[in-house]
BAMARKOL-840475 format. One line per field, with one value per residue: residue number from 1; y, x, z of N, C-alpha, C, O, CB in turn. Coordinates in pm, whole numbers, plus 50000, padded with zeros to 5 digits. Atoms other than C-alpha are relative to their C-alpha. Glycine has a CB too. Example, Ala and Ser with C-alpha at 12.3 -4.5 7.8 and 13.67 -1.06 7.14 Angstrom:
REM BAMARKOL-840475
tinu	[1	2]
nY	[49881	49881]
nX	[50089	49918]
nZ	[50000	49994]
caY	[49550	49894]
caX	[51230	51367]
caZ	[50780	50714]
cY	[50120	50109]
cX	[50090	49923]
cZ	[50000	50073]
oY	[50118	50220]
oX	[50194	49974]
oZ	[50066	50090]
cbY	[50003	50046]
cbX	[49901	50041]
cbZ	[50125	49858]
REM end
This chain:
REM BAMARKOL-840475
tinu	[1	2	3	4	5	6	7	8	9	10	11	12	13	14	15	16	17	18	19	20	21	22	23	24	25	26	27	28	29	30	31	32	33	34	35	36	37	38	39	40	41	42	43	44	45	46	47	48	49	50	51	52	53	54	55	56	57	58	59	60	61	62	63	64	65	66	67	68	69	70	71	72	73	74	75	76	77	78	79	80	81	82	83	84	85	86	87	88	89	90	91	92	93	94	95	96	97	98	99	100	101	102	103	104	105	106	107	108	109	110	111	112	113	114	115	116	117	118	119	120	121	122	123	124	125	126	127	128	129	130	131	132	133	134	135	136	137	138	139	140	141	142	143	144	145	146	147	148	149	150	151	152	153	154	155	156	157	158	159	160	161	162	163	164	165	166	167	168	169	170	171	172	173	174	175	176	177	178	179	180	181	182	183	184	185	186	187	188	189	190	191	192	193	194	195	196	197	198	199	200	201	202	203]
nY	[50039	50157	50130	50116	50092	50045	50109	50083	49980	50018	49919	49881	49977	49974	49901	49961	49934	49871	49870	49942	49946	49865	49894	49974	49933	49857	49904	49946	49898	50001	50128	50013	50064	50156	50077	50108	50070	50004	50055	50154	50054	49996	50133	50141	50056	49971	49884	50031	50049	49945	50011	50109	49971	49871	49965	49955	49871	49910	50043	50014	49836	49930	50125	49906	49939	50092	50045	49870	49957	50114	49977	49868	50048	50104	49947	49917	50028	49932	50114	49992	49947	49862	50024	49857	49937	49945	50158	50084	49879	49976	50161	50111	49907	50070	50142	49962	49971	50099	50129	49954	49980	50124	50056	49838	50011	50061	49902	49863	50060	49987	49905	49923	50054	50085	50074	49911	49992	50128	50016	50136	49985	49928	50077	50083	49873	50001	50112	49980	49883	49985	50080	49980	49927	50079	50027	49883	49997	50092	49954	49849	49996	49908	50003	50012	49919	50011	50090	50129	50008	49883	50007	50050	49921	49934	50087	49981	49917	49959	50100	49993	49918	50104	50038	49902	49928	50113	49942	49837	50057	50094	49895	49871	50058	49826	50048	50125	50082	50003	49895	50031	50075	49919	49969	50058	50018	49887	49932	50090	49916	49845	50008	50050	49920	50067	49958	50129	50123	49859	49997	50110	50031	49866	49992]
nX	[50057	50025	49950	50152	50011	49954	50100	49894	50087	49945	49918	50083	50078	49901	49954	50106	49991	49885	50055	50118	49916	49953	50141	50048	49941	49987	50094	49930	49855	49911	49929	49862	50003	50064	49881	49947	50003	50121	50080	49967	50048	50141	50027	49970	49913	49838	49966	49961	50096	50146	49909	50077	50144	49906	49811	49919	50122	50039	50156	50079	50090	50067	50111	50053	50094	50053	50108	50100	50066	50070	50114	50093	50122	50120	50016	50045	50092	50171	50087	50053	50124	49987	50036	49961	49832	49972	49989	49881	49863	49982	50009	49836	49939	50047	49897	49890	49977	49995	49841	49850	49977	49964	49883	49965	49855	49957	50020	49906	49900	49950	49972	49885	49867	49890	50063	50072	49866	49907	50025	50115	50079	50078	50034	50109	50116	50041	50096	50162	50121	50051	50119	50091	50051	50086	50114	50012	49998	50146	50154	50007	50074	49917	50092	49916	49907	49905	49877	49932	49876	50036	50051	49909	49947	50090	50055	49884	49998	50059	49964	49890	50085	50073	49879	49926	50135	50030	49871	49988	50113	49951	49939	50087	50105	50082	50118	50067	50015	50086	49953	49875	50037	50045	49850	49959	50108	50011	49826	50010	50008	49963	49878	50062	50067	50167	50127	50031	49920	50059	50134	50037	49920	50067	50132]
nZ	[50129	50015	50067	50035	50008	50109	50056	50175	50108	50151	50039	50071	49883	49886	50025	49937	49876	49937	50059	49895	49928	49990	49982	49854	49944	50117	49992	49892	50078	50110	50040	49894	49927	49904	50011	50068	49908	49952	50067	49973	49830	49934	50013	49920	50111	50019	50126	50114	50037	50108	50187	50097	50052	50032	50017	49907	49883	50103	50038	49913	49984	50146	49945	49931	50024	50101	49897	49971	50158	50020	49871	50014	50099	49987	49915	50065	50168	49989	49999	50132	49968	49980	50093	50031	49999	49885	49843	50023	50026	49855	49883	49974	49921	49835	50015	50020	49872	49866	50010	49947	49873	49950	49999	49992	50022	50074	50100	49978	50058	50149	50067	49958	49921	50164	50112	50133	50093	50054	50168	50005	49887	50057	50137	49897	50003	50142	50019	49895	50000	50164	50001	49942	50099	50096	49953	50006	50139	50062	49936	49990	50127	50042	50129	50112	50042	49882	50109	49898	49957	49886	49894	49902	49906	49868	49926	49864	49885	49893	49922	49959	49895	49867	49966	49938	49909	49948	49910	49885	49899	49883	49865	49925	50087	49958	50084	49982	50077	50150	50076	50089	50068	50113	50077	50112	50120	50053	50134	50124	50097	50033	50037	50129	50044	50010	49988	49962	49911	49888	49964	49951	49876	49918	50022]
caY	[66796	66498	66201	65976	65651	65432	65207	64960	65163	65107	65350	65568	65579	65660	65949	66076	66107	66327	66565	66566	66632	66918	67061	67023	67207	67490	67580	67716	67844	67943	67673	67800	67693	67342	67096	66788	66689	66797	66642	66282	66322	66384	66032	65810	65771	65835	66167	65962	65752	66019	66082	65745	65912	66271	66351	66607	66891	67096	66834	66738	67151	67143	66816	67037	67317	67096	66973	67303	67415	67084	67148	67537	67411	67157	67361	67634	67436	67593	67437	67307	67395	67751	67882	68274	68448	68640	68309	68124	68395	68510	68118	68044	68399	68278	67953	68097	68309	68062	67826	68093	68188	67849	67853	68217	68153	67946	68187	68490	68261	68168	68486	68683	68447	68230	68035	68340	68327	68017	67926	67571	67668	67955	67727	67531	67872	67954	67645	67711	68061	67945	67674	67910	68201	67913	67823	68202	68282	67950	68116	68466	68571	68769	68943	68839	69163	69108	68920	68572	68721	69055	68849	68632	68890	69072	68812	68719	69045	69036	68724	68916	69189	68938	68805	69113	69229	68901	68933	69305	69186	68895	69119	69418	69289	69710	69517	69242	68915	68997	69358	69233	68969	69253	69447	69170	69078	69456	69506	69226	69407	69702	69536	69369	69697	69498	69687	69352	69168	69480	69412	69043	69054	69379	69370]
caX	[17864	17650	17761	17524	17547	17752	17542	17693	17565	17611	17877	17569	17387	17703	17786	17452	17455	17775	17606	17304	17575	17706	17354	17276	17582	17522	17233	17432	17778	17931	18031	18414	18367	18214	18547	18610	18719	18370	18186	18373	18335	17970	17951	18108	18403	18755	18901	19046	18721	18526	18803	18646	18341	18522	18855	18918	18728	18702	18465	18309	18188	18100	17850	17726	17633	17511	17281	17146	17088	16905	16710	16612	16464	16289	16172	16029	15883	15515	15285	15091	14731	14782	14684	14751	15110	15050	14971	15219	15522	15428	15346	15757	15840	15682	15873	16184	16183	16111	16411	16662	16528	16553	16897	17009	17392	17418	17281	17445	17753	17724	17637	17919	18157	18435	18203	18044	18403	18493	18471	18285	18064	17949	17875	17666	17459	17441	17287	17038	16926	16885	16651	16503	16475	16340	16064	15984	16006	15704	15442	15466	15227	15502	15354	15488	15655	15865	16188	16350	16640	16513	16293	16535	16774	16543	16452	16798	16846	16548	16683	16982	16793	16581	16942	17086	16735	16707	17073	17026	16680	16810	17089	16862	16477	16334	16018	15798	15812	15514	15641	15968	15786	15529	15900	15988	15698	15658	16019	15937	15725	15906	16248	16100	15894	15595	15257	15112	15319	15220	14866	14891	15106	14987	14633]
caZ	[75378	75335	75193	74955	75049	74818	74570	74262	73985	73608	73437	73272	73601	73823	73541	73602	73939	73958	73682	73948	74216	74059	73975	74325	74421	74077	74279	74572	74404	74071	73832	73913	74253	74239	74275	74187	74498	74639	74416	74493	74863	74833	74618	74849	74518	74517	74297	74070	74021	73885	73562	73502	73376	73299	73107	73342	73536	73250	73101	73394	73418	73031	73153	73404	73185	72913	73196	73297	72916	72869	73212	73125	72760	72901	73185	72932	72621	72526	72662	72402	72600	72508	72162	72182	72100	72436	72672	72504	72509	72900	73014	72878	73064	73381	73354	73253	73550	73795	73684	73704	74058	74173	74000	74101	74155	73878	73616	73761	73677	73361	73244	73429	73578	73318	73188	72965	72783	72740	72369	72427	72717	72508	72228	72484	72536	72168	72085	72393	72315	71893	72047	72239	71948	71694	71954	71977	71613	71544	71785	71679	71405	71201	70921	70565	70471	70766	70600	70812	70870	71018	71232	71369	71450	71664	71825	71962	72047	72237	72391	72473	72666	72850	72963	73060	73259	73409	73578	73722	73835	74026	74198	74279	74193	74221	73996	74060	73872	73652	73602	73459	73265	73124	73042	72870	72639	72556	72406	72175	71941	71972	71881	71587	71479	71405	71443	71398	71637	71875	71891	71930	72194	72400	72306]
cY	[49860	49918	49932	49874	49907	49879	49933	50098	49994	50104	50133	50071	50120	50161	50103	50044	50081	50098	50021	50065	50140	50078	50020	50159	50168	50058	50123	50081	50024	49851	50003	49938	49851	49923	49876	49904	49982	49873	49800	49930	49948	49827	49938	49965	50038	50126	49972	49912	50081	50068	49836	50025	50138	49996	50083	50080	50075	49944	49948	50140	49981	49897	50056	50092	49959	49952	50087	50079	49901	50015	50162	50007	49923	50068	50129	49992	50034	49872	49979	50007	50132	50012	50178	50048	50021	49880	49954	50067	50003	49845	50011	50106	50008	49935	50026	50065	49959	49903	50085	50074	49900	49962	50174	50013	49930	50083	50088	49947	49965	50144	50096	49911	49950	49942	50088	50050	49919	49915	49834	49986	50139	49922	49924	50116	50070	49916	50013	50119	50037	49899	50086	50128	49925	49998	50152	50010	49866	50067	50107	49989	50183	50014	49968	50082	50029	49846	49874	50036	50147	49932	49918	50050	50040	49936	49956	50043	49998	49868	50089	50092	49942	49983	50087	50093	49926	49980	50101	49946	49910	50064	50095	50005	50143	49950	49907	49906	50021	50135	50014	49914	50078	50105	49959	49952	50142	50032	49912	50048	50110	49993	49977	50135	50007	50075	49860	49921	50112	49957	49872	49994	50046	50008	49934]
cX	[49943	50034	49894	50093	50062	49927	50082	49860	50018	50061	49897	49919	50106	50007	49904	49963	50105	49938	49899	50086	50036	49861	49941	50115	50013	49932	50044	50110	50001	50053	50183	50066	49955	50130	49965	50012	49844	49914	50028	49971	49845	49905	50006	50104	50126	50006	49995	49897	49928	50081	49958	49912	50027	50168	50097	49876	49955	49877	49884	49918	49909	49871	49968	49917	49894	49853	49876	49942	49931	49885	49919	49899	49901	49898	49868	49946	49898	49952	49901	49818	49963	50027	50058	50103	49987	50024	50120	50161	49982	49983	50170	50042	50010	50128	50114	50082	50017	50111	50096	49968	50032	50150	50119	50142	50068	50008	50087	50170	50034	49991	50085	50060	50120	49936	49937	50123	50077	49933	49845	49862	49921	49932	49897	49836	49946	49914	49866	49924	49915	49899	49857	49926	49899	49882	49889	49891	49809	49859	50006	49917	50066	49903	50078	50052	50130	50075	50071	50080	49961	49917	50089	50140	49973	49930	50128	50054	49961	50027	50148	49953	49956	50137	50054	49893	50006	50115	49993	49887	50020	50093	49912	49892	49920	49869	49979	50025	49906	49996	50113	49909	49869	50136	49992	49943	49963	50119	50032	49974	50084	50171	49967	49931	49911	49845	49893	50000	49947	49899	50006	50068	49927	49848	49904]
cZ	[50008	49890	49931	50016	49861	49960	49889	49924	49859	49932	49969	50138	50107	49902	50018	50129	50049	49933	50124	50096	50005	49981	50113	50049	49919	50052	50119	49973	49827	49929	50009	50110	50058	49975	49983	50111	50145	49954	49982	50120	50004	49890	50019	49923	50020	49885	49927	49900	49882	49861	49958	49925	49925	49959	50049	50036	49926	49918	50055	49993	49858	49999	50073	49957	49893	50107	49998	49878	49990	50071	49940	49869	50049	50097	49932	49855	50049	50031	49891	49981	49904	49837	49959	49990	50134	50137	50000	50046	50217	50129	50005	50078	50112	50037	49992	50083	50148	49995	50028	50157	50099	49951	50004	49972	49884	49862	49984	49906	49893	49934	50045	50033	49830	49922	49842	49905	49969	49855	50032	50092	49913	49900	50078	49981	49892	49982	50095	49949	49799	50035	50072	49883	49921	50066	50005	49871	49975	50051	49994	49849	49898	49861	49870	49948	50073	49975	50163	50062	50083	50161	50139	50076	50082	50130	50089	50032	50087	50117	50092	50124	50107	50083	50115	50123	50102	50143	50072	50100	50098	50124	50061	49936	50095	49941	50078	49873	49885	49946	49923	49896	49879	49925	49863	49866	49915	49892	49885	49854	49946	49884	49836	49904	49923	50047	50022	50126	50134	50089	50021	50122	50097	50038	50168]
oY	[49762	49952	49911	49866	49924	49787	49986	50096	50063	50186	50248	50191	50227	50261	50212	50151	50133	50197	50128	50188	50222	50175	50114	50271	50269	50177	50234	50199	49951	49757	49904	49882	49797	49950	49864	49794	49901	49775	49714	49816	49853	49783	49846	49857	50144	50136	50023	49904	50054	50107	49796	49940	50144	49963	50076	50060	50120	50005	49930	50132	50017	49926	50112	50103	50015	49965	50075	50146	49965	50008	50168	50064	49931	50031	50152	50077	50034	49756	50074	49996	50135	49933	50211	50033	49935	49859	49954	49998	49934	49822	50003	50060	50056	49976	49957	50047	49998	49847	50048	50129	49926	49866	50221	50072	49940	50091	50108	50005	49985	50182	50189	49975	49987	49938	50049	50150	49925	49860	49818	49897	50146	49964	49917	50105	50117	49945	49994	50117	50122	49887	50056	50136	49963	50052	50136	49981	49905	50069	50160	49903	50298	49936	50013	50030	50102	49730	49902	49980	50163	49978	49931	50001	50022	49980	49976	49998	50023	49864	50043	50061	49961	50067	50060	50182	49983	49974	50094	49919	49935	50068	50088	50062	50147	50029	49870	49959	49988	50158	50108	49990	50044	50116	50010	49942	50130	50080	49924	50051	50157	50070	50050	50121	50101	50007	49833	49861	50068	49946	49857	49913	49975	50034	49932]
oX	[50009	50029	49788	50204	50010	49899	50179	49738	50118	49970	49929	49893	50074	49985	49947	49905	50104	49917	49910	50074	50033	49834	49864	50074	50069	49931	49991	50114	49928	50105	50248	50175	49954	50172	49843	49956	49821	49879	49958	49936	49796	49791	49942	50144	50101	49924	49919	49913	49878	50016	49973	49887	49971	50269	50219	49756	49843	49775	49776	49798	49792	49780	49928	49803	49785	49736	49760	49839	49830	49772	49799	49790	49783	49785	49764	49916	49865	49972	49864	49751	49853	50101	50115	50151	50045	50102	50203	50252	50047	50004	50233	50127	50101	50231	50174	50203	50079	50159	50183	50065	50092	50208	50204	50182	50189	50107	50163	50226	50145	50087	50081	50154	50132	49962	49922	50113	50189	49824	49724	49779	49799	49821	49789	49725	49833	49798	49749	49802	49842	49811	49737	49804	49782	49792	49769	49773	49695	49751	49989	49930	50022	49833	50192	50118	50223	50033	50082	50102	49996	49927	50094	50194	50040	49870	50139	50136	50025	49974	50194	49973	49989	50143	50077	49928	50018	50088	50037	49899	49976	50071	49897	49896	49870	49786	50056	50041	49931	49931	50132	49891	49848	50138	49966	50005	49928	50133	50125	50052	50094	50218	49998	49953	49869	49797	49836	49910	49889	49901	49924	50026	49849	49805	49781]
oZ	[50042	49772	49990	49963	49751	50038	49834	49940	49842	49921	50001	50151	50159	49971	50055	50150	50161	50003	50183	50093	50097	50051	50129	50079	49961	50023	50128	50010	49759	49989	50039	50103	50168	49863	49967	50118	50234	50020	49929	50153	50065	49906	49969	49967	50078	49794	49844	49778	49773	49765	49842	49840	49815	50023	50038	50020	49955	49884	49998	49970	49848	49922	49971	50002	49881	50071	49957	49886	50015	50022	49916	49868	50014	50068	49994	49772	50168	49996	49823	49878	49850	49780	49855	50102	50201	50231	50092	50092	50296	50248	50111	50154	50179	50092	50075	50096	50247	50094	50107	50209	50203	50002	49929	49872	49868	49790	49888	49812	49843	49867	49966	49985	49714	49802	49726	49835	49918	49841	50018	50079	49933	49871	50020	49929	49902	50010	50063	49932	49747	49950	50075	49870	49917	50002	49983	49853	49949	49991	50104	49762	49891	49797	49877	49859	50039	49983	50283	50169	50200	50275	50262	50175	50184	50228	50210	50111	50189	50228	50197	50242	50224	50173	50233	50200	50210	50262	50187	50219	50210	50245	50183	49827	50208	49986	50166	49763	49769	49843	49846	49801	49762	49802	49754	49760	49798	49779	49805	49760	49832	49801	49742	49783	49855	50138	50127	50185	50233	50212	50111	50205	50159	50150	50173]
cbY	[50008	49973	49902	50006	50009	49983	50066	49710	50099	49965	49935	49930	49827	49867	49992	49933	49921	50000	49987	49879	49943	50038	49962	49816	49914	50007	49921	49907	49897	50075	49971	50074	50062	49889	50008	50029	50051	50122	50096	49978	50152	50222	49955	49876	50039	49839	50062	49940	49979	50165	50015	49908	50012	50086	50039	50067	50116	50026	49927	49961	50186	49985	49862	50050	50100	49854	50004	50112	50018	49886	50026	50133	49922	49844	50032	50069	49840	50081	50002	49867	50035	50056	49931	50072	50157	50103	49824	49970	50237	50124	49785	49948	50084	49862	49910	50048	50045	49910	49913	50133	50054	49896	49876	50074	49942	49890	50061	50033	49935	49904	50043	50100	49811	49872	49927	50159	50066	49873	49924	49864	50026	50105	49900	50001	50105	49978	49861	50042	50190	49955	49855	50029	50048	49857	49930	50067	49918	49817	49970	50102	49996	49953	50143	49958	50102	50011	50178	49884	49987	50126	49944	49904	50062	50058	49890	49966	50075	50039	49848	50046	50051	49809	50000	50098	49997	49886	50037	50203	49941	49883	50099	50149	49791	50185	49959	50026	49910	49948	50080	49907	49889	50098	49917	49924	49941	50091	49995	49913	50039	50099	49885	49881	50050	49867	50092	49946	49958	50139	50053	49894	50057	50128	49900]
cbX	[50106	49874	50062	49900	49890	50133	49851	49999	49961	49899	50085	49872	49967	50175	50053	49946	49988	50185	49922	49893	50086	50120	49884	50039	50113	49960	49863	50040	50173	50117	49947	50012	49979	49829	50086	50131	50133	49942	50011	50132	50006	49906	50000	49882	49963	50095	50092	50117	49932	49875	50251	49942	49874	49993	50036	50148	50063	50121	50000	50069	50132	50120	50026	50076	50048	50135	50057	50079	50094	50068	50109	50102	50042	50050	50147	50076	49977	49909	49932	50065	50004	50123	49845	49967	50053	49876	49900	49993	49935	49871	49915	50137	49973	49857	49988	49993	49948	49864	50055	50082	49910	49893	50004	49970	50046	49936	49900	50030	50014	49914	49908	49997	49933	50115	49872	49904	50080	50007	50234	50083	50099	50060	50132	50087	50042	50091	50077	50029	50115	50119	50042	50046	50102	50046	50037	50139	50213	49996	49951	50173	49791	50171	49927	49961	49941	49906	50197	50063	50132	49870	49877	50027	50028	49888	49925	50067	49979	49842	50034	50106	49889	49920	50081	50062	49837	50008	50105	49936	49904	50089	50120	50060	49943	50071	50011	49846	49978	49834	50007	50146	49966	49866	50131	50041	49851	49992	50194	49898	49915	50036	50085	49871	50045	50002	49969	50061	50228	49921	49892	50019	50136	50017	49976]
cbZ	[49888	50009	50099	49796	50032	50012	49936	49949	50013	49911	49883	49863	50077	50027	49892	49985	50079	49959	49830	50081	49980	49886	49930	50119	50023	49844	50032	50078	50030	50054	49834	50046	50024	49920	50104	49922	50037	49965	49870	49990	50129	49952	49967	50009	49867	49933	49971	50027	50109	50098	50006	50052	50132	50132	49892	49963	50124	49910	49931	50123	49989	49826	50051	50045	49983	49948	50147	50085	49860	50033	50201	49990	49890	50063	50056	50014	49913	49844	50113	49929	50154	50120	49998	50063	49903	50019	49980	49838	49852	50026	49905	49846	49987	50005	49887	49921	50000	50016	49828	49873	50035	49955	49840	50152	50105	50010	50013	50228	50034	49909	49968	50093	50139	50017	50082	50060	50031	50142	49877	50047	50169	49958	49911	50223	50064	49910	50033	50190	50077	49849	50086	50156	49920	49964	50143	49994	49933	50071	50137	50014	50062	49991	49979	49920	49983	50161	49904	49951	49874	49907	49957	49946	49984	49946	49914	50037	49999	49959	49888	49895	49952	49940	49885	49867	49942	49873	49933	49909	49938	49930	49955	49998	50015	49899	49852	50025	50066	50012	50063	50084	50100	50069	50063	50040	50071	50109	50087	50024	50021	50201	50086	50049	49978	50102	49864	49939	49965	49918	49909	49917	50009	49911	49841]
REM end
């Protein structure tokens, strides 16, 4: 394992570079498996150092996924070139795809390993997939007989789908990237049962 080089760094800096640490190491294992004592070696710090910055391992991980929810929004805001439901919707689907292939083991992990049952680590992922519904929800041209609360259900259903597609696809990818990604833009309308939303999408 390589070692980084030990630097004086200022408390915010130093806590920063162990979250990078472990995101280095989320991309390779399970958040289960990244330790504590890894993650000290590979700073040049002592164990007990890095509970300077963490109250224990448990919140060191929940700074971890906090990270990677932080990283996959940012990773997948619209771009704000792009003017059409369809661009906009299959640009963040692109994007969305390419972060969790670049973070394959990490994904797989939260959504099957402990983390997808642990009360505060879900609450992490809640909060991610209502930022990611809301963003949704603004660039869709829902028609007005189509009620808030119908639309935003259907919507993080269809977040839930994506989820659960996204996972099989990564284990056993029988599709191409832009045949999962037409999938996923198709079952939009359909969930919703928008005629409207159909033709802007599809069209």
């Amino acid at each position: 394992m390589d070692i980084v080089k030990r630097i004086r760094l200022n408390p915010l800096e130093r806590r920063d570079q162990l979250i990078e640490l472990g995101m280095t190491m989320l991309s390779l294992r399970g958040l289960e498996q990244i330790s504590v004592e890894d993650i000290a070696k590979k700073a040049g710090i002592s164990r007990g150092l890095l509970f300077h910055y963490f109250a224990s391992k448990r919140d060191f991980h929940l700074a971890i996924v906090q990270h990677a929810s932080d990283e996959l929004l940012e990773r997948t805001a619209p771009d704000p070139s792009l003017t059409e439901p369809a661009e906009i919707l299959r640009d963040a689907m692109r994007r969305y795809l390419e972060y969790v292939e670049d973070n394959r083991e990490s994904y797989i992990s939260f959504m099957r390993g402990p983390a997808s049952t642990d009360p505060e680590m879900r609450a992490i992922f809640d909060s991610n997939r209502a930022e990611i519904a809301r963003r949704t929800i603004a660039h869709l041209p829902i028609p007005p007989h189509v009620s808030a609360a119908r639309t935003d259900l259907a919507v993080r259903g269809w977040i839930a789908f994506i989820e659960e597609a996204t996972v099989s696809w990564l284990k056993d990818p029988q599709i191409t990237r832009d045949e999962l990604i037409d999938m996923n833009v198709q079952a939009l309308p359909t969930l919703t049962l928008s005629p409207g939303l159909a033709a802007a999408l599809l069209d």
